[in-house]
Structure formats: C-alpha cells, structure tokens
C-alpha positions as CSV (number, residue, x, y, z in Angstrom):
1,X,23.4,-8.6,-11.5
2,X,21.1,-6.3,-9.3
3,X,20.7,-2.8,-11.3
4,X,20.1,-0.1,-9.2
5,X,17.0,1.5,-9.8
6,X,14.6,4.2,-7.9
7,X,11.0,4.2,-8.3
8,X,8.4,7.1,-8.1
9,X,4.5,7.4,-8.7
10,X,2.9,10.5,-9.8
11,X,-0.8,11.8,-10.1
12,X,-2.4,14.5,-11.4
13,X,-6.0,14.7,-12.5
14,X,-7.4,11.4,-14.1
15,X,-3.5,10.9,-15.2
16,X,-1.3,8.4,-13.2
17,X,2.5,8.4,-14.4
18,X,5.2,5.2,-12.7
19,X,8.8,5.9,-12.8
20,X,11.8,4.4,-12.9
21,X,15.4,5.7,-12.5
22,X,17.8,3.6,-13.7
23,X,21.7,5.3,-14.1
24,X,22.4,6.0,-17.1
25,X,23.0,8.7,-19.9
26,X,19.6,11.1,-19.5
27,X,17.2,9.6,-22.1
28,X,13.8,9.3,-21.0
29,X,11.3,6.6,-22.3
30,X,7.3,6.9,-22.3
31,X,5.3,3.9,-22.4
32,X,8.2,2.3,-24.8
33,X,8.6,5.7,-27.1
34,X,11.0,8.7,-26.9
35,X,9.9,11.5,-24.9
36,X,9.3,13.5,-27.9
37,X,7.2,11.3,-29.9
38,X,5.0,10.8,-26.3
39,X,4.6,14.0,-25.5
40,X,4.8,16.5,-28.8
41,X,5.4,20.2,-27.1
42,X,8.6,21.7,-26.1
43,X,6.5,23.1,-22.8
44,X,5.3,19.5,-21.7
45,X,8.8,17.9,-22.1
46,X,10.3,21.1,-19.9
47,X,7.8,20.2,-17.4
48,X,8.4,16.5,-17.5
49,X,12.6,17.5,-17.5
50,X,12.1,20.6,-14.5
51,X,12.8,17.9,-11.7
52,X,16.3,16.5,-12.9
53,X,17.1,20.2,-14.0
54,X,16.4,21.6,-10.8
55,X,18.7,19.0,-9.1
56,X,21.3,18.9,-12.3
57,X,20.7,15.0,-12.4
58,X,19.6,15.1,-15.7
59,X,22.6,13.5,-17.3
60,X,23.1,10.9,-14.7
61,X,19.5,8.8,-14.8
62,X,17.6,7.0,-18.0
63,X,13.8,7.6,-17.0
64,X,11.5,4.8,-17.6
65,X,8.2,5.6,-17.4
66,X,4.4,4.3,-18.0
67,X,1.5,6.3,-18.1
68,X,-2.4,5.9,-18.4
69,X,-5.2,8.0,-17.6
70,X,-6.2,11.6,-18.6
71,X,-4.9,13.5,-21.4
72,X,-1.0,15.0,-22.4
73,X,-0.9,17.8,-19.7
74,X,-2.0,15.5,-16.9
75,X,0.3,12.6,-18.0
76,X,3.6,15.2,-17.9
77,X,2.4,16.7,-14.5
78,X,2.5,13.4,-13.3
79,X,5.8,12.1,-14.3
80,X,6.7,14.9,-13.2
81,X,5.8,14.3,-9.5
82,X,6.5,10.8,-10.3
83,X,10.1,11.7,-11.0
84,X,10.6,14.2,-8.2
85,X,9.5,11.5,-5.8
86,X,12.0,8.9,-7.6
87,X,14.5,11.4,-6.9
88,X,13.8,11.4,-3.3
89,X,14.4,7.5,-2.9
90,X,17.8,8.3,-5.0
91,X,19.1,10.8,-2.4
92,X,16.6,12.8,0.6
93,X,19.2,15.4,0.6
94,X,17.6,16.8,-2.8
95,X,14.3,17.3,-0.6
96,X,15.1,20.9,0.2
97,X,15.7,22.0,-3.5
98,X,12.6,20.1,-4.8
99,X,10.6,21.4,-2.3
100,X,11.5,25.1,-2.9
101,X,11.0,24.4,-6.4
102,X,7.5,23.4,-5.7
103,X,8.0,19.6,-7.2
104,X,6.8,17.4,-4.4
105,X,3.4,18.6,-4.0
106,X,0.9,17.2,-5.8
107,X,-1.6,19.2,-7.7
108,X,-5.2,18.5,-6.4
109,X,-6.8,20.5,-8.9
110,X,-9.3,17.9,-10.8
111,X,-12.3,18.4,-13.1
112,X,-15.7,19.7,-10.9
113,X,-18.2,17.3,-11.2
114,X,-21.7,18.8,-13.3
115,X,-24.6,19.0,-11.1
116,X,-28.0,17.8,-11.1
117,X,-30.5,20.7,-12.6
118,X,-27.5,22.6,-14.3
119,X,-25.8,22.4,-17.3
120,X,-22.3,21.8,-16.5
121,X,-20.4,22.4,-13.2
122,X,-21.4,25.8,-12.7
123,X,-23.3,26.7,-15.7
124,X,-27.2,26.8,-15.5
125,X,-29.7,26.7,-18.2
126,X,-31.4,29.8,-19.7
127,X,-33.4,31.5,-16.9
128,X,-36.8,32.6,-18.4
129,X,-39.0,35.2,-16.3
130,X,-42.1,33.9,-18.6
C-alpha cells in the first residue's frame, strides 16, 4: 500500500522547512506538533496556509512538515515555499496561480554580514575629530 504523497523544500534565511503532502482532511503538522502550538501567531499560520488558500487545496492535503534553522518567521516563509513547491509536484497546472500570487519565488533577503572595523553591518563606531 503505496500512499500518494508530494514533497517540497523551502528556504528562507538560516531557516530550511521539508514538506510533505499526503491527501487528507487539511491538518498540518510541524516537527510532530499542531501548527498552532509550532508557530503561535495568527499572521505566521496565514502565511504558512496562503499557498493551499490561493489554490483552494486546503481541505484536500494533511501537511507534514520538518523544520530547523533560523527563527519563527523564517521557518513559516519556508514552509511556505516548501508547500507551494509540493503543490507544484501535485498538479503544474497550479503554476500560473502560485506564480501570480508571488509563492514560488524564494526570498533571498538574509542577514548582512558585520564588517571588519565597524560595529555591525553598516554601523560604525563613534567618529571623534580629537
């Protein structure tokens, strides 16, 4: 007994989220926990639910997913990519939808790396004339 199941990875900053499809009823599982006890704000579960709403799947898939890396934001940007890409294995039709919806690309913003002879990044010590 072969279940049918569609895989996806997504990235975003230090944060690296794999995902699983499986048909099923719409719950989705984080590293063995409810969504809500993984990820506690209503905004990061929207993000993490945007792809299957975008492409009214939500009620037809169980999402497994594992996550490591980063912090909360990162890990829910990623399974989000990570699910929009699962989605893509599922059915390429819903490439047009996902893509106008801005779901496929990844986001390459990542934390600047400090500098030698500065502070931070961008921030410099205290400049004094004398």
């Amino acid at each position: 007994m072969a279940t049918t199941q569609y895989y996806g990875t997504g990235r975003r900053k230090t944060s690296t989220a794999r995902v699983f499809l499986r048909p099923g009823s719409g719950t989705i599982t984080v590293n063995k926990k409810p969504v809500e006890a993984a990820f506690p704000t209503e905004s990061q579960r929207l993000t993490i639910r945007l792809p299957l709403v975008v492409t009214e799947t939500g009620e037809r898939f169980d999402v497994l997913a594992t996550t490591s890396g980063g912090g909360v934001v990162g890990q829910a940007g990623a399974l989000r990519l990570g699910i929009a890409r699962a989605l893509l294995e599922y059915d390429a039709e819903l490439r047009a939808s996902l893509r106008k919806a801005g779901l496929l690309t990844r986001d390459p913003r990542a934390k600047e790396r400090k500098k030698y002879g500065l502070a931070g990044a961008r921030k410099r010590f205290q400049f004094s004339k004398r």
